[in-house]
C-alpha positions in Angstrom: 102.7 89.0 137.6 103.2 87.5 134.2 106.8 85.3 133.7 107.8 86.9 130.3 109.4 83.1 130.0 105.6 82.0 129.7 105.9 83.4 125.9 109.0 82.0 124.9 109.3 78.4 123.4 111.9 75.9 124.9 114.3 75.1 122.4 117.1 72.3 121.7 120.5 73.7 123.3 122.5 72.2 121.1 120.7 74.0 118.4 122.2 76.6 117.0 119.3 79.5 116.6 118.8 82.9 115.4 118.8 85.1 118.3 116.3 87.7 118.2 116.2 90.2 121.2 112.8 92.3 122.2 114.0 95.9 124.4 111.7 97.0 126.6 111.4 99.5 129.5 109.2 100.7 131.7 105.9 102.0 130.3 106.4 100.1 127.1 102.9 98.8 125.0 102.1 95.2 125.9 101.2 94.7 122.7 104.3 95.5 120.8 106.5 92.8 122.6 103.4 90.7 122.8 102.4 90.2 119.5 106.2 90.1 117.9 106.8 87.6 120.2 103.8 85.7 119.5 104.4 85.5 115.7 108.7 84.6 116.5 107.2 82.0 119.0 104.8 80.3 116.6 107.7 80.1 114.5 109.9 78.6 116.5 107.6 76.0 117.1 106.9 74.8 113.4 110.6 74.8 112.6 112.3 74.2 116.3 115.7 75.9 116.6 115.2 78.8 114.0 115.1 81.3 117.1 116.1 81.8 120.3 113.8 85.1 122.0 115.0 87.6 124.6 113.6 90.2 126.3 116.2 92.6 127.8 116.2 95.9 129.8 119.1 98.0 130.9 119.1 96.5 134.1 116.7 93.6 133.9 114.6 94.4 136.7 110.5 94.0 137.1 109.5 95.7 134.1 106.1 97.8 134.5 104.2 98.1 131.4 101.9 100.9 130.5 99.2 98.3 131.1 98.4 96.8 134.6 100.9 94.0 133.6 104.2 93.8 134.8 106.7 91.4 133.1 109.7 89.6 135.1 112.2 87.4 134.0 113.5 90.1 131.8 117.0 89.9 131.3 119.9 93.1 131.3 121.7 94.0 127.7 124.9 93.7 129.4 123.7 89.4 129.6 123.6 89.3 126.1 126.3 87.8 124.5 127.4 86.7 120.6 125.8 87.4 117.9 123.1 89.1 117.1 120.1 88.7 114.4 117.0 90.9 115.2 116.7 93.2 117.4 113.2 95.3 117.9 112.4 98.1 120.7 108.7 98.6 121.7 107.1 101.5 121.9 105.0 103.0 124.8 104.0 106.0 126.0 105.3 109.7 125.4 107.1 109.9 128.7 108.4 106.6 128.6 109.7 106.7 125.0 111.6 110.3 126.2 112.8 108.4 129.0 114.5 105.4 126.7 115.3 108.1 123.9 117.6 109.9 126.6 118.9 106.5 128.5 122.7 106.5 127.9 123.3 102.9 128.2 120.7 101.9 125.7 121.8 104.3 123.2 125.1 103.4 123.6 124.2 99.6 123.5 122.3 100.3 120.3 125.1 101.8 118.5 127.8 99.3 119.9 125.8 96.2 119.6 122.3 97.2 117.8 124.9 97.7 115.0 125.8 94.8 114.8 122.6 92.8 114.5 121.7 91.7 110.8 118.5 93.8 111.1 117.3 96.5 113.8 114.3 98.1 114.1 110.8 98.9 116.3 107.5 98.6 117.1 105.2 102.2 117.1 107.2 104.6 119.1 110.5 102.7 119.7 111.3 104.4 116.4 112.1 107.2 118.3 114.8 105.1 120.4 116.5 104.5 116.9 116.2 107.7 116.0 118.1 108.8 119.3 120.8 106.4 118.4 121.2 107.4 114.6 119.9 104.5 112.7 117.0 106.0 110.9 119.1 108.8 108.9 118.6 107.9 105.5 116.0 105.7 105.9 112.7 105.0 104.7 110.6 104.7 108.0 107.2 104.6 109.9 105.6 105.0 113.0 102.2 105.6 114.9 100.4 108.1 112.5 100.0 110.3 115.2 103.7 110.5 115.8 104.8 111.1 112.0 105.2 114.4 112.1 107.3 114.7 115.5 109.4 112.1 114.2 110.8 113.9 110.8 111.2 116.9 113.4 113.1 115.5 115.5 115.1 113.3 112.8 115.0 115.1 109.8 117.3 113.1 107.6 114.9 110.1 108.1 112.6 109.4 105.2 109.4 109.2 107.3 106.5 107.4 105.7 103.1 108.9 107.3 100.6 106.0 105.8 102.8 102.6 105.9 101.7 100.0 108.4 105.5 99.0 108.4 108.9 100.0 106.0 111.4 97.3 105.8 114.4 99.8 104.3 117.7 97.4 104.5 118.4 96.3 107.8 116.0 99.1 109.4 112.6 97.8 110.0 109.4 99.9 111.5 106.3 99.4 112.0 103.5 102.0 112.8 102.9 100.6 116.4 100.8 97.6 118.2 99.0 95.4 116.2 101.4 96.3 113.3 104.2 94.8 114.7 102.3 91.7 114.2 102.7 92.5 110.7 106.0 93.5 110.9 107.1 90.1 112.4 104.8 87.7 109.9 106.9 89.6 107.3 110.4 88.8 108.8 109.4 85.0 110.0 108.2 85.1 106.0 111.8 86.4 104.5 113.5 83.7 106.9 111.7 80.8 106.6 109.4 81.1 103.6 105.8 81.5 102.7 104.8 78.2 103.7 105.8 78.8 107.9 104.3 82.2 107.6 101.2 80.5 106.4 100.5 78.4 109.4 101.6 81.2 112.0 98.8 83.4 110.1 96.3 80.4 109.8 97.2 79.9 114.0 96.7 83.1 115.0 94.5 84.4 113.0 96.1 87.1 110.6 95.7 88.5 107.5 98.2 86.3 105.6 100.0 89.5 104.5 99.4 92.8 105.0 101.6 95.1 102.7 103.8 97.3 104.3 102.7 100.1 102.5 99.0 99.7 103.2 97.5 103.1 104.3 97.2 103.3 108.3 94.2 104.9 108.0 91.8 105.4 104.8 90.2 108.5 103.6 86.9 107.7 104.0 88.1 106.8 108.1 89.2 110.2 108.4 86.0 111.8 107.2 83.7 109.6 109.7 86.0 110.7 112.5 85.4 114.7 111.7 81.7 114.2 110.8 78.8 115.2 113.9 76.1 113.3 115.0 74.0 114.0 111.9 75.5 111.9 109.6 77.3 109.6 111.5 74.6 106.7 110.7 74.3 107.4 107.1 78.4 107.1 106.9 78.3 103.8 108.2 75.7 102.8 106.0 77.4 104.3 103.1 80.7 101.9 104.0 78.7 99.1 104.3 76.9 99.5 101.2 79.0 100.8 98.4 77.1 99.1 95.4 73.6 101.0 96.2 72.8 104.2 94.4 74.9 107.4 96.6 73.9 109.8 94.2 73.0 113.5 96.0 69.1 113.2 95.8 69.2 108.9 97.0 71.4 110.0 100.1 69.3 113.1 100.6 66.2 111.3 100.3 67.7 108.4 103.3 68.4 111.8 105.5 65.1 113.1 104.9 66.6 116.6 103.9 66.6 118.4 100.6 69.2 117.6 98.4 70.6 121.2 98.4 70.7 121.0 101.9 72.3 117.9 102.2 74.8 118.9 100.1 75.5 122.0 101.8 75.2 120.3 105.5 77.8 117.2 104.0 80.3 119.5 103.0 80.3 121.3 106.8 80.5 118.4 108.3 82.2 115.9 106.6 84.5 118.1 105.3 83.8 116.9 101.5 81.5 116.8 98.8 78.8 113.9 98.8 80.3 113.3 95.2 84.0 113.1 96.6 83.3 111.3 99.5 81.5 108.5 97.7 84.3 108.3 95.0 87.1 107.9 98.1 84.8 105.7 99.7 84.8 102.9 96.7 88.4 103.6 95.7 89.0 102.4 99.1 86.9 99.3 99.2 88.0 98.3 95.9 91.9 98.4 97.0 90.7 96.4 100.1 89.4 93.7 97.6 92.6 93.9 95.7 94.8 92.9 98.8 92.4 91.2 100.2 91.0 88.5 97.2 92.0 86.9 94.3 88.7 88.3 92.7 88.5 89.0 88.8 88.6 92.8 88.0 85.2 92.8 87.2 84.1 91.7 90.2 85.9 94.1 92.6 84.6 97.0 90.3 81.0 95.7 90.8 81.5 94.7 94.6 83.0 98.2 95.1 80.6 100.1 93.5 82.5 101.1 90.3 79.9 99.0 88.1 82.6 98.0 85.5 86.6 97.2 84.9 86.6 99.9 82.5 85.0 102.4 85.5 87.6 101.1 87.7 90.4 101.1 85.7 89.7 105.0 85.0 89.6 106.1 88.6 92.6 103.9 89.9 94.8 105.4 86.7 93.6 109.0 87.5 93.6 108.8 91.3 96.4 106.3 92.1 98.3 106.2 89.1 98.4 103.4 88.4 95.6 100.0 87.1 94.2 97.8 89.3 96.8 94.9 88.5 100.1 96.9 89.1 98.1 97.6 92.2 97.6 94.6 93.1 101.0 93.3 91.5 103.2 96.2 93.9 101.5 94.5 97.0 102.6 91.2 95.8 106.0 92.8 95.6 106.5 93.8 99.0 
């Protein structure tokens, strides 16, 4: 049994701290309190007194997560006292999420308190908890991609965002579950306590520095290697792994030792997309990777990404996305 204390920093008591407060309930993700609490902890190091964590449960008792892990030490909303800076409510499985959706103290606690806090929101699922208490009307949101659509149905005057790894929409904050409420908290340690703090706590534990908000939860070109059979499983792979080579019909024909009328007609089954398509979504995605990712020249994410040129890459970002490479790349900076 794991002392959910074991996570939290100590901190100065005469220091006055923002209080940030994690909900949890039985059958909640391990992960979403785990990693929030990871990146609020780190922070709490580097600049001692910025936050003082809880973890609270309706009643505070032995909390059973949906892992083998159970969490003690937890402590009952009703403790909480004063006020209020973040609060965040983890996510968890379908039954357990109805369960905390439908539990009339924490509704009521969200509304009466929750309210209260300078920012509210939740990791995966626990959008679903907000929903139940009314804070997501109006609001640009996100959650677990499989749980989008469910969501707008049962909360249809929130502005559901199916692809975002997290929204930050004024003091409502989602994130589309587990390791994105990692993301979600770097962002929020970052608008507290600057770049500089969210640098080290990235450098610590490993992160991306930032991932935007709006990244895509899952690409395209993901999607079409999830629907595709055994036949051209391998060649996908080596098609991600090797956008620069020549992916023209008869090259990829030739590496699957079919025809290339075959192929085409065979890709199109399976994949569920031309070869020609597929390719195209394929390099738009690895060049928007290099755009978050780097601080490479144009030029060289068009050539890395298989575009050959900035004037290639330029083209298909304006007439796929909308928009060049640079606002690209400028919008992420942005959020």
């Amino acid at each position: 049994m794991t002392e959910i204390s074991d996570f939290l920093p100590h901190r100065p008591s005469h220091v006055a701290a923002r209080t940030v407060v994690f909900i949890a309930f039985d059958g909640a993700e391990p992960l979403d309190l785990m990693g929030p609490i990871g990146v609020f902890s780190r922070a709490e190091e580097l600049a001692p007194g910025s936050y003082a964590l809880r973890v609270a449960s309706v009643d505070g008792a032995l909390l059973r997560t949906r892992s083998p892990l159970s969490l003690a030490g937890i402590v009952p909303l009703s403790s909480i006292e004063g006020r209020l800076d973040t609060v965040l409510v983890a996510g968890g499985h379908e039954q357990a999420i109805r369960q905390a959706a439908t539990e009339v103290a924490l509704v009521e606690w969200l509304n009466r308190r929750g309210r209260q806090a300078r920012r509210i929101g939740s990791i995966c699922t626990g959008a679903f908890v907000l929903g139940a208490a009314g804070l997501l009307d109006g609001r640009h949101v996100t959650t677990h991609w499989a749980a989008v659509d469910l969501l707008q149905q049962y909360f249809p005057k929130a502005k559901v965002d199916p692809d975002a790894i997290y929204r930050i929409d004024g003091p409502i904050c989602t994130s589309a579950g587990v390791t994105t409420g990692i993301d979600l908290a770097l962002a929020l340690v970052r608008d507290d306590l600057g770049q500089e703090i969210a640098s080290a706590i990235a450098r610590d534990l490993v992160l991306f520095l930032h991932r935007p908000g709006r990244q895509q939860q899952i690409s395209a070109t993901l999607v079409a290697q999830q629907s595709a059979g055994d036949l051209f499983s391998a060649l996908l792979v080596w098609m991600l792994d090797h956008p620069q080579e020549d992916m023209s019909v008869n090259a990829l024909a030739e590496r699957a030792a079919m025809s290339p009328r075959n192929f085409a007609r065979r890709f199109l089954r399976e994949v569920g997309k031309p070869p020609g398509q597929y390719v195209l979504e394929l390099r738009i995605d690895h060049a928007c990777r290099h755009l978050e990712k780097t601080g490479w020249s144009i030029e060289r994410i068009a050539e890395r990404s298989g575009l050959k040129n900035a004037d290639t890459l330029h083209r298909v970002f304006r007439q796929h996305l909308g928009m060049t490479p640079a606002q690209y790349r400028a919008r992420l900076a942005e959020e």
